[in-house]
C-alpha positions in Angstrom: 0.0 0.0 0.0 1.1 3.6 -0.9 2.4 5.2 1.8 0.8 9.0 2.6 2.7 12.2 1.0 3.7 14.4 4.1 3.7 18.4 4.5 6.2 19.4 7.5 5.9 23.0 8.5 9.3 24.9 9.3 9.8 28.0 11.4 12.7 28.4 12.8 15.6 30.0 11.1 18.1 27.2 11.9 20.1 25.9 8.3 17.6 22.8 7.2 20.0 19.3 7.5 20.4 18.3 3.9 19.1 14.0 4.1 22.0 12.6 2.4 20.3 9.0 1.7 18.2 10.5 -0.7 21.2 12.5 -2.8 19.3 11.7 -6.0 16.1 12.1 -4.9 15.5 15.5 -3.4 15.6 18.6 -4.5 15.7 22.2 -2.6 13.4 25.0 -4.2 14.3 28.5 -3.4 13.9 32.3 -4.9 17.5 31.5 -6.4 15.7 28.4 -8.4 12.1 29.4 -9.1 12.6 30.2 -12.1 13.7 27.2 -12.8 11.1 24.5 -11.4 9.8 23.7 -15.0 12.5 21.7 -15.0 11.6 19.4 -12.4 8.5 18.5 -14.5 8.5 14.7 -15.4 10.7 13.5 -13.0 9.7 12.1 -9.2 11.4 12.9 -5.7 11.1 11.6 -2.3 11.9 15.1 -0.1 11.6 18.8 -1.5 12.8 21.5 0.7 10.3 25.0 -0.4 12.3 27.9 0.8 9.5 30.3 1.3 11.0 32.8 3.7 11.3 35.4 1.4 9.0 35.1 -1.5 6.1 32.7 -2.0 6.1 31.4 -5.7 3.2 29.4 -6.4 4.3 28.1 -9.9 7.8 26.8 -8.2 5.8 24.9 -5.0 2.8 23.5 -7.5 5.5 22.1 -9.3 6.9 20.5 -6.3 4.6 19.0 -5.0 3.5 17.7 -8.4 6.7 15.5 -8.3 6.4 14.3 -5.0 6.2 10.5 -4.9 4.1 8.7 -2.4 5.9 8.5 0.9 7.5 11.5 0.2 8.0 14.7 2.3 7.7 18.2 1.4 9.1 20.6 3.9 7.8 24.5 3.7 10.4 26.5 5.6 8.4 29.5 6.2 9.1 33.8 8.3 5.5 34.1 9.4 7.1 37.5 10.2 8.1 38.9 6.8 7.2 42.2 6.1 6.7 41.9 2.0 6.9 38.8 -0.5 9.8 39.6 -2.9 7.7 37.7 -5.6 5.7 40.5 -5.8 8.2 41.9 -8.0 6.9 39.9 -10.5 3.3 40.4 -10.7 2.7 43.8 -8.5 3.9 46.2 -11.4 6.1 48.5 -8.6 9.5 48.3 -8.0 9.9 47.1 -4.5 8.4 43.9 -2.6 4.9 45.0 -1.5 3.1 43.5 1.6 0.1 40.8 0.8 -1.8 40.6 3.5 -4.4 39.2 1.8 -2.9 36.6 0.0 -1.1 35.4 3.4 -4.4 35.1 5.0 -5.7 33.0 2.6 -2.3 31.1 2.7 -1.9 30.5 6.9 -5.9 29.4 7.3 -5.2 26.6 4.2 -1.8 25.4 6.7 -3.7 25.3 9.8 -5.0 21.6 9.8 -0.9 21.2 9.1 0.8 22.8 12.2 0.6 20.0 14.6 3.5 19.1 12.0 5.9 21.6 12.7 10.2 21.4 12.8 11.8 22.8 15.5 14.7 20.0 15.7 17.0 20.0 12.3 15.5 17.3 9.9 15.9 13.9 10.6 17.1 11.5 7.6 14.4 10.9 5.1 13.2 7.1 4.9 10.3 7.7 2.1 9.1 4.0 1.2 9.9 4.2 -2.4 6.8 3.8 -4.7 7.3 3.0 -8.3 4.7 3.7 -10.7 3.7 0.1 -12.4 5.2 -1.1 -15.3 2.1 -2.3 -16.4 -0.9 -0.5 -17.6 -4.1 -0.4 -15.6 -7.3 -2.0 -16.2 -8.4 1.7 -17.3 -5.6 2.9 -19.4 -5.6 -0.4 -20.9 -9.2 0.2 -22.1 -8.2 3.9 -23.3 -5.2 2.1 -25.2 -7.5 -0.6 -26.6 -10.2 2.2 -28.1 -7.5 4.0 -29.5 -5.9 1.2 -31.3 -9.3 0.4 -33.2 -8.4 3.9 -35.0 -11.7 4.8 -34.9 -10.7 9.3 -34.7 -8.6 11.2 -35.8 -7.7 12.8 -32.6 -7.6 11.3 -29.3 -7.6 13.3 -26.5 -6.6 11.9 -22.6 -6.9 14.6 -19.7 -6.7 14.2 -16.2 -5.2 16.2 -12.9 -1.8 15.6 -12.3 -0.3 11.8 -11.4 -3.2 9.9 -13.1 -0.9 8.3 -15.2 -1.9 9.9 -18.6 1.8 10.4 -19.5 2.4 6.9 -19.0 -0.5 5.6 -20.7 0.9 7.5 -23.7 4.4 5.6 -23.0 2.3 2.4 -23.5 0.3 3.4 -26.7 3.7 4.2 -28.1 5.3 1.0 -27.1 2.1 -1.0 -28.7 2.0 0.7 -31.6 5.9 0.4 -32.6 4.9 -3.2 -31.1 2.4 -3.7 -33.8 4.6 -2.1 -36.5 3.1 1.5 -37.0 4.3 4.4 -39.4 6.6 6.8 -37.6 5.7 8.1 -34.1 7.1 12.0 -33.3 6.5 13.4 -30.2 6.3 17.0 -29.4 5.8 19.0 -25.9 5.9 22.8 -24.8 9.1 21.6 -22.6 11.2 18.6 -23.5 12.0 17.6 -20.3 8.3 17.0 -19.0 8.0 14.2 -21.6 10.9 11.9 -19.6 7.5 9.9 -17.8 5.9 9.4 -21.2 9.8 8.1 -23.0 10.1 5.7 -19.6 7.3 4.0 -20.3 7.7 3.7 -24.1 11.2 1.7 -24.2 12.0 3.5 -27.1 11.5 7.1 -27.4 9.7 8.3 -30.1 11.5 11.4 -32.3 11.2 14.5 -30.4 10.6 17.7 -32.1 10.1 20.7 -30.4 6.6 22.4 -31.6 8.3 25.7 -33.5 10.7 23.5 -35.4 7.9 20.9 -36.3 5.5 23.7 -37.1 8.4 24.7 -39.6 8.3 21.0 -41.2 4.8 20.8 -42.1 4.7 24.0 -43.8 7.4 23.2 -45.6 6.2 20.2 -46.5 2.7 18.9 -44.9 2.5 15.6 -47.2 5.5 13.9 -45.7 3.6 13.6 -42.0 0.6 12.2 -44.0 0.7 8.8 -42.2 2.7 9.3 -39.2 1.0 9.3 -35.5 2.1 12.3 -33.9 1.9 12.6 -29.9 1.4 16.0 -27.8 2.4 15.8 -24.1 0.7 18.7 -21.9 -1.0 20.2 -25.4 -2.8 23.2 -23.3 0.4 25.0 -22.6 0.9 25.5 -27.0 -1.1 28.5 -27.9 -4.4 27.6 -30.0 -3.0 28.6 -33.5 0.0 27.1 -32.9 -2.0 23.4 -31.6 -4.2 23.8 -34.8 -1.0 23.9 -37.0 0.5 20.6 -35.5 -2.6 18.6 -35.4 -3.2 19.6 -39.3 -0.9 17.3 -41.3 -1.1 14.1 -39.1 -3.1 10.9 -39.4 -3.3 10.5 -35.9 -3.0 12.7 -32.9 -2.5 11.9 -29.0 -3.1 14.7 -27.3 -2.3 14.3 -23.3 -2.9 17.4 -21.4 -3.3 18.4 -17.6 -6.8 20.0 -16.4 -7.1 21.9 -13.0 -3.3 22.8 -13.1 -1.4 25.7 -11.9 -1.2 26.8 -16.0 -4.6 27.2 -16.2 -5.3 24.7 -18.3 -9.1 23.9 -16.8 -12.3 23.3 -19.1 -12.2 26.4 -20.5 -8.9 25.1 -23.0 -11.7 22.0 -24.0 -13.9 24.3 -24.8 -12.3 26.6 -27.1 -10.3 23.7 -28.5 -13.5 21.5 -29.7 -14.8 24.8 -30.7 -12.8 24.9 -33.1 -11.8 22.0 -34.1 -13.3 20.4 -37.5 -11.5 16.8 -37.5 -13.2 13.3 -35.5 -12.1 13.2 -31.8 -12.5 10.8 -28.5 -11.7 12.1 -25.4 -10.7 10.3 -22.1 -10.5 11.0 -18.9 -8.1 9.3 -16.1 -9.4 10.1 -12.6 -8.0 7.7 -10.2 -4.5 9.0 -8.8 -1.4 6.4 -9.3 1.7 8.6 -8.3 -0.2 9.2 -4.5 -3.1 8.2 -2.6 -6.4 9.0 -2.9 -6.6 10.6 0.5 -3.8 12.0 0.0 -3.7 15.8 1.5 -1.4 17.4 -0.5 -2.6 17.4 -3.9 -6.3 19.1 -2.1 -4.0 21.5 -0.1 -2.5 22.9 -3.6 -5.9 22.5 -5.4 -7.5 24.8 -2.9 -4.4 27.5 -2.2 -4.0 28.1 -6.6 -8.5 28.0 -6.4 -7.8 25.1 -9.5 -10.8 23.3 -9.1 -12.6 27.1 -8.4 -14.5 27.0 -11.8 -16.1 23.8 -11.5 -18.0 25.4 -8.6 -18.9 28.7 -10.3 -22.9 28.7 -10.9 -23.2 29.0 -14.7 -27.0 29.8 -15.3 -27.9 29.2 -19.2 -28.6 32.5 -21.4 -31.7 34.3 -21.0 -32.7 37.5 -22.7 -35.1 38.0 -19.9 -32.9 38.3 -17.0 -32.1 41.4 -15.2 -28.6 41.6 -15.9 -26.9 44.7 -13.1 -23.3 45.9 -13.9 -21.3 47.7 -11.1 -18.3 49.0 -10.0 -16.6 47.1 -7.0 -13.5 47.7 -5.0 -10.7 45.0 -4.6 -11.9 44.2 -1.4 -14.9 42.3 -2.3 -12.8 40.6 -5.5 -11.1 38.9 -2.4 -14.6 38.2 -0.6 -15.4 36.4 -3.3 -12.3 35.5 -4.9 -13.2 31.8 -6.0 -16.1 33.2 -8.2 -14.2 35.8 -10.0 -11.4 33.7 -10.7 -13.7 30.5 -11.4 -14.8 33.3 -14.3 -11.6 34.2 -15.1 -10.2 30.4 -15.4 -12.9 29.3 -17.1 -13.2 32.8 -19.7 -9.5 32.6 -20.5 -8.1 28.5 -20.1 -4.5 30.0 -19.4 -5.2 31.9 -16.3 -2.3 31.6 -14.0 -0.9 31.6 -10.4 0.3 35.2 -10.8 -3.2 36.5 -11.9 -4.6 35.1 -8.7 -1.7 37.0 -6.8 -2.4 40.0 -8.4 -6.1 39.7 -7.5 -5.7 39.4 -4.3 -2.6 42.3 -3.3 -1.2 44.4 -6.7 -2.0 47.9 -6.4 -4.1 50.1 -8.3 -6.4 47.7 -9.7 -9.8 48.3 -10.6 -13.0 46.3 -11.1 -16.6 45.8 -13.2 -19.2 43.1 -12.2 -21.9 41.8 -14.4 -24.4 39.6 -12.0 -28.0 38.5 -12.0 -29.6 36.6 -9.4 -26.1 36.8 -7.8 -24.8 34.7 -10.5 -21.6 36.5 -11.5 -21.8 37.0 -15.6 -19.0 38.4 -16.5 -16.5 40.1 -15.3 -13.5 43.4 -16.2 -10.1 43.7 -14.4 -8.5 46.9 -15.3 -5.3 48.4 -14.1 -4.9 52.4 -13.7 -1.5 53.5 -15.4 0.3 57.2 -15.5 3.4 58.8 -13.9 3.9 61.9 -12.8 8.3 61.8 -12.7 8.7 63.9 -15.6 12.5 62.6 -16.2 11.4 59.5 -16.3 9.0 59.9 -18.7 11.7 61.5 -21.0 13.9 58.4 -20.6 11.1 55.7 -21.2 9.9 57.5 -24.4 13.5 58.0 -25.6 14.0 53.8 -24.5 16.5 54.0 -22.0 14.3 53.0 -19.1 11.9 50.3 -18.6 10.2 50.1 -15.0 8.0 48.0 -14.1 4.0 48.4 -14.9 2.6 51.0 -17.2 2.9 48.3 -19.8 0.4 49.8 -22.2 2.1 53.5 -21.9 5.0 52.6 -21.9 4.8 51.1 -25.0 3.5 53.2 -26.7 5.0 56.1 -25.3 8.3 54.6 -26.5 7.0 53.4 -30.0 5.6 56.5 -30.9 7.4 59.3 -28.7 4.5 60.9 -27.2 5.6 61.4 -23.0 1.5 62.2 -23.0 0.7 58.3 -22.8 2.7 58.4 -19.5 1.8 62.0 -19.0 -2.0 61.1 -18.5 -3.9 59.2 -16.6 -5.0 55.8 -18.2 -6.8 52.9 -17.3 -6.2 49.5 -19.2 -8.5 46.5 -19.6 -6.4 43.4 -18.0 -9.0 41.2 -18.2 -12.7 40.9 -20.0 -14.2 37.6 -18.9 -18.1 36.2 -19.9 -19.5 33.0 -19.1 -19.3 31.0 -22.2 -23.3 30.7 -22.4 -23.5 34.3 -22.1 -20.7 35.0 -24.8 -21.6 36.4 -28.1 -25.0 38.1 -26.6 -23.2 41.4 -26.0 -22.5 41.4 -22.3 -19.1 42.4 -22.9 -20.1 44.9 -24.9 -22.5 46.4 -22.2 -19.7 45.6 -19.9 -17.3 48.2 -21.8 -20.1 50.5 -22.0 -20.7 50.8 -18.6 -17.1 51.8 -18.2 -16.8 54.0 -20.3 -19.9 56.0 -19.4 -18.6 55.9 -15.6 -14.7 56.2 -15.9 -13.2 59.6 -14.7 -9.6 59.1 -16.9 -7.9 60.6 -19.7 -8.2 57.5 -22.0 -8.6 53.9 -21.4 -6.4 50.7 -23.2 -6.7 47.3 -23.9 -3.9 44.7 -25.0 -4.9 42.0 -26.7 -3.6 39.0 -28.7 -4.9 40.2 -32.4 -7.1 38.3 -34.5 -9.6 40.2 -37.2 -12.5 38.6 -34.8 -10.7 40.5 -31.7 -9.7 43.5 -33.0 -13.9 43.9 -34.4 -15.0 43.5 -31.2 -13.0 46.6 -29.6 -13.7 48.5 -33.0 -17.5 47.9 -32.1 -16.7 48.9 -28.8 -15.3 52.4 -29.9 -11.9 51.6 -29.4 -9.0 52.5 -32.1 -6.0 50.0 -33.4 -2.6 52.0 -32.8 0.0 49.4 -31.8 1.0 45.9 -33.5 3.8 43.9 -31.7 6.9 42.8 -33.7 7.0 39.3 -32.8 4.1 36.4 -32.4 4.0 36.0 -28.4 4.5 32.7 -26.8 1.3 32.6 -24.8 -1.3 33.0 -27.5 0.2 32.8 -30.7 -0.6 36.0 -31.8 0.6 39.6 -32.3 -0.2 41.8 -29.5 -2.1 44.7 -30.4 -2.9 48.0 -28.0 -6.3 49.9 -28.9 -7.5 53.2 -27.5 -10.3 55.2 -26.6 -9.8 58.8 -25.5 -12.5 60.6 -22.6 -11.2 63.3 -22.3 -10.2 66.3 -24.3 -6.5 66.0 -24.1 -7.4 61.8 -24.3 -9.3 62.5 -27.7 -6.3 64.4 -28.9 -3.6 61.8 -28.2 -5.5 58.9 -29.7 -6.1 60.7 -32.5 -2.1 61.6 -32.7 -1.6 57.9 -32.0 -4.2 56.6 -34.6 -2.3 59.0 -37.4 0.8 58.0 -36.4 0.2 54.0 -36.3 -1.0 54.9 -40.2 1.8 56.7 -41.5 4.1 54.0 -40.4 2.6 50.9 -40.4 2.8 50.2 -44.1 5.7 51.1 -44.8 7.2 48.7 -42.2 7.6 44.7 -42.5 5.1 43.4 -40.5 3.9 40.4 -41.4 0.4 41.5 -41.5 1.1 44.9 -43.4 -0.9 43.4 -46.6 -4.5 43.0 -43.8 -4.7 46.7 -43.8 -5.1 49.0 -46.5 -2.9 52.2 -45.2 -1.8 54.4 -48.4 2.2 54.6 -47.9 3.6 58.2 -46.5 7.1 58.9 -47.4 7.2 62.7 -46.0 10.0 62.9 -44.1 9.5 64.6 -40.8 10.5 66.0 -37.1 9.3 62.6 -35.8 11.5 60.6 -38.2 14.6 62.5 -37.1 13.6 61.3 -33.3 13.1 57.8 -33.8 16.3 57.6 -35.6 17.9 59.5 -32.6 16.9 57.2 -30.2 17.9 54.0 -32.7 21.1 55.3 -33.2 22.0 56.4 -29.7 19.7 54.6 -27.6 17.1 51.3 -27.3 14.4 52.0 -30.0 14.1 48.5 -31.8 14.9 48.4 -35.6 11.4 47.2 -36.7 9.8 50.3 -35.1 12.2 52.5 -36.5 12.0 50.7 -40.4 9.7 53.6 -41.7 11.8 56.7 -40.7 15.0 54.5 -42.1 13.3 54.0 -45.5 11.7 57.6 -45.9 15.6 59.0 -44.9 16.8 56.7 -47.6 14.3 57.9 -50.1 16.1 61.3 -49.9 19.6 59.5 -49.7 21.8 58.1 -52.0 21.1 54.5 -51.4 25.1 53.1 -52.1 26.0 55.6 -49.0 24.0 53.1 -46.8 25.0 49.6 -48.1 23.4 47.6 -45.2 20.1 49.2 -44.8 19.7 49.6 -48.5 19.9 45.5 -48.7 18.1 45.2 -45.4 15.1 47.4 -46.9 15.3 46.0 -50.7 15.1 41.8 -49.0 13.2 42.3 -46.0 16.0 40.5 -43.8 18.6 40.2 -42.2 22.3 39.7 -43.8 23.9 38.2 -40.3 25.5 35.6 -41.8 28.2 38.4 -43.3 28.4 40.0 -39.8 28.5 37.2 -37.8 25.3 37.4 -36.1 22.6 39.7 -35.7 23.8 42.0 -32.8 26.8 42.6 -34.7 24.9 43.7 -37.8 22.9 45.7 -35.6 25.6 47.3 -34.4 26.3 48.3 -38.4 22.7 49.3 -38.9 23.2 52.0 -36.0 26.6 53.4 -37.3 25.0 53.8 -40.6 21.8 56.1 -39.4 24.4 57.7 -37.4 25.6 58.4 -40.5 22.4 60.0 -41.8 22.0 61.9 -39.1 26.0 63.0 -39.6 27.2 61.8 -36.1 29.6 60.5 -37.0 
């Protein structure tokens, strides 16, 4: 029989005693190693040391404990008298560690049935009963197998919580198909080293590919995958587009992904994937736990202290046209009163809600708060953020790119891209968060949501950053606000081009978008964004003031090279093009030449001397 998973509560400032017995089988977590916990995913330990004392990273311990064997020991060496959580500097948006009172509330009640287990003596050597996971399948993953092997779908899909074995029934499926002489298997994860689980328990490891490179392959070539089984360990953590890509040029697809984890990967990832998706399907479930007991009182301790399992619980009432919907302001205070229904909205609105949302809810400043109930049901849902400084150096130095502090993130981005210290200057509000109920979605509650802000909002102009898509972007038109910002790059978490959108209130807030709106124009088309061709902006080649800035601050300063492309080619529209050899061939191929220079930052380097140049620096 399993023996229980333990939680051992630690005071006392006394240097833990490393158990030496279990060298290759415990791990210490600490602020020096959060970052790093990822890692741990797919392997097992028998004793984790959480350093806590300083900051409290709920990523780094759900991790832990979810590679904690059975019989194994966790150990939380708390300060129950720390003044602030230096995690905060990731998700507050100040500079310095703030206080969370409220977060530490919820935190200390969720330990209290765990204190009668508390160190004061150095830690004793470790004797965790070591429980291998079985080498054979179980009756239920043996069924799942068998379904699957009839090749009924296209697409299988196996979720479960963490340590149901789902990884390892994908290491079977993989060692019965080679077994029964199948095309080629590839396997491909968000993080290679969480797949180690599913490889054990295949023999041989199918080809891994990571999911940019493979993406690469089938557009390249989609035929050559036409017959090969392709497997996807922890799928929800691959933005949608990028999940749609890799499941389009197989004959098969396993997909194995967690639900109720500290990702965020609930329902609400089902339910835009199936949404969406246009090819045959099963989908399984593994319940029963197999790397722990099912009493075990960790795995509930986590569930409850990261609200996983919060959206399950959320009363979802079907659509009604009839229902007296009420929308209303509410102050952070009551968001924590009733925490577990705002962020059962949240979770189950947007599938990768995460850890640091939840901090955020309950302690980072300045936040601000919409409700859309009726009958008490909670509806929907906007978290917005107030942004504006008043340090008018600092402003100077953001806009110019030579500083980047923390929050602001919608002024300061565009305050930098397009010059304009007024985005900082103002006062500003910015949408974090719109959330709807998924039966309520597409009846215009988010619309009337907006509205109600809008109408009620005492601020200079209000923001919203959002992953772009033409679907998206119509919604915020319809909503009155106004496209000014494309990101360079494609971001990790959605797959898409983050886009900022305005809407002035005031009179010096009407002014600026307008600035802004005129300014995104002029220089969108004539720089190389991918998406250039989805808008039809007539080309500006008058060279101007602005120009001469933008090239400043790329010459001397931060400014990126994409957002400065326009003022480079309207400057070389007046120059004589052989005077600038590298930005003349940058401009004429669209790319790069960094195989001459020996990298890009080297030819970056040459790209700056040459507008310095222009500008006759130098």
């Amino acid at each position: 029989m399993m023996q229980p998973r333990r939680l051992t509560l630690k005071f006392d400032q006394n240097p833990p005693h490393f158990p030496q017995n279990l060298k290759e089988s415990a791990v210490v977590l600490s602020p020096e190693n959060f970052s790093q916990a990822k890692n741990l995913l797919g392997r097992e330990f028998d004793w984790i040391l959480y350093d806590g004392r300083a900051a409290l990273n709920l990523d780094a311990l759900a991790m832990a404990v979810g590679t904690l064997k059975a019989g194994g020991e966790l150990v939380l060496w708390l300060d129950k008298n720390r003044q602030t959580d230096s995690d905060s500097l990731r998700w507050s948006g100040v500079e310095q560690g703030i206080a969370t009172p409220n977060f530490d509330r919820h935190f200390y009640q969720l330990l209290e049935p765990f204190r009668k287990d508390i160190l004061y003596a150095p830690l004793p050597e470790c004797d965790a009963e070591r429980n291998e996971l079985p080498l054979r399948a179980t009756n239920r993953q043996s069924a799942i197998i068998n379904q699957i092997l009839r090749q009924k779908s296209d697409l299988y899909i196996i979720s479960a919580k963490r340590g149901r074995g789902k990884s390892a029934l994908a290491g079977f499926l993989v060692k019965k198909l080679r077994e029964a002489g199948n095309p080629t298997l590839r396997l491909t994860a968000p993080n290679k080293s969480a797949v180690k689980i599913l490889q054990d328990f295949a023999g041989e490891a199918p080809n891994f590919i990571a999911p940019d490179d493979l993406i690469r392959q089938i557009n390249d070539d989609p035929s050559r995958f036409a017959e090969d089984w392709l497997f996807i360990d922890e799928a929800a953590m691959l933005p949608l587009p990028s999940l749609f890509q890799l499941i389009s040029a197989f004959k098969h697809i396993v997909i194995t992904t967690t639900v109720h984890s500290y990702e965020g990967t609930g329902r609400g990832f089902l339910l835009k994937f199936l949404a969406n998706l246009h090819r045959t399907f099963q989908h399984f479930q593994l319940t029963r736990p197999m790397r722990w007991r099912e009493d075990d009182r960790l795995e509930p301790f986590i569930d409850e202290l990261l609200l996983l399992e919060c959206e399950d619980n959320l009363v979802q009432p079907g659509f009604s046209s009839q229902s007296a919907v009420k929308i209303r302001q509410v102050f952070q205070s009551e968001i924590v009163a009733r925490i577990r229904d705002f962020y059962g909205l949240l979770t189950l609105a947007h599938y990768r809600t995460s850890p640091l949302d939840l901090r955020r809810l309950f302690d980072a400043p300045k936040q601000r708060f919409w409700l859309a109930e009726a009958d008490s049901a909670l509806l929907g849902g906007m978290w917005l953020v107030e942004e504006g400084l008043q340090d008018e150096r600092l402003i100077r130095d953001i806009c110019a790119g030579l500083r980047r502090p923390k929050g602001n993130l919608a002024a300061q981005k565009l305050a930098q891209q397009q010059n304009d210290s007024a985005f900082l200057a103002l006062n500003s509000l910015r949408i974090s968060r719109i959330a709807v109920q998924p039966a309520w979605q597409r009846q215009g509650l988010g619309r009337r949501l907006v509205a109600h802000l809008l109408q009620n909002c005492a601020t200079d102009f209000v923001s919203v950053s959002f992953g772009y898509t033409p679907e998206l972007a119509g919604f915020w038109q319809k909503c009155g606000f106004i496209l000014v910002h494309l990101g360079e790059s494609r971001e990790a978490s959605s797959g898409c081009y983050s886009a900022i959108a305005l809407k002035g209130i005031s009179v010096a807030g009407l002014a600026l978008v307008r600035r802004a709106e005129l300014d995104f124009k002029r220089n969108f088309s004539l720089g190389f964004h991918p998406l250039r061709a989805d808008f039809d902006f007539p080309p500006c080649w008058q060279y101007g003031p602005q120009d001469e800035v933008h090239l400043k601050n790329f010459a001397e300063n931060h400014r990126t090279l994409a957002a400065t492309v326009p003022a480079i080619r309207r400057k070389l529209a007046l120059s004589e093009a052989s005077d600038y050899p590298i930005l003349a061939d940058f401009c004429r191929r669209e790319q790069a030449d960094v195989v001459r220079w020996n990298g890009k930052k080297n030819w970056l380097v040459q790209c700056r001397r040459e507008v310095k140049k222009m500008l006759n620096f130098c």
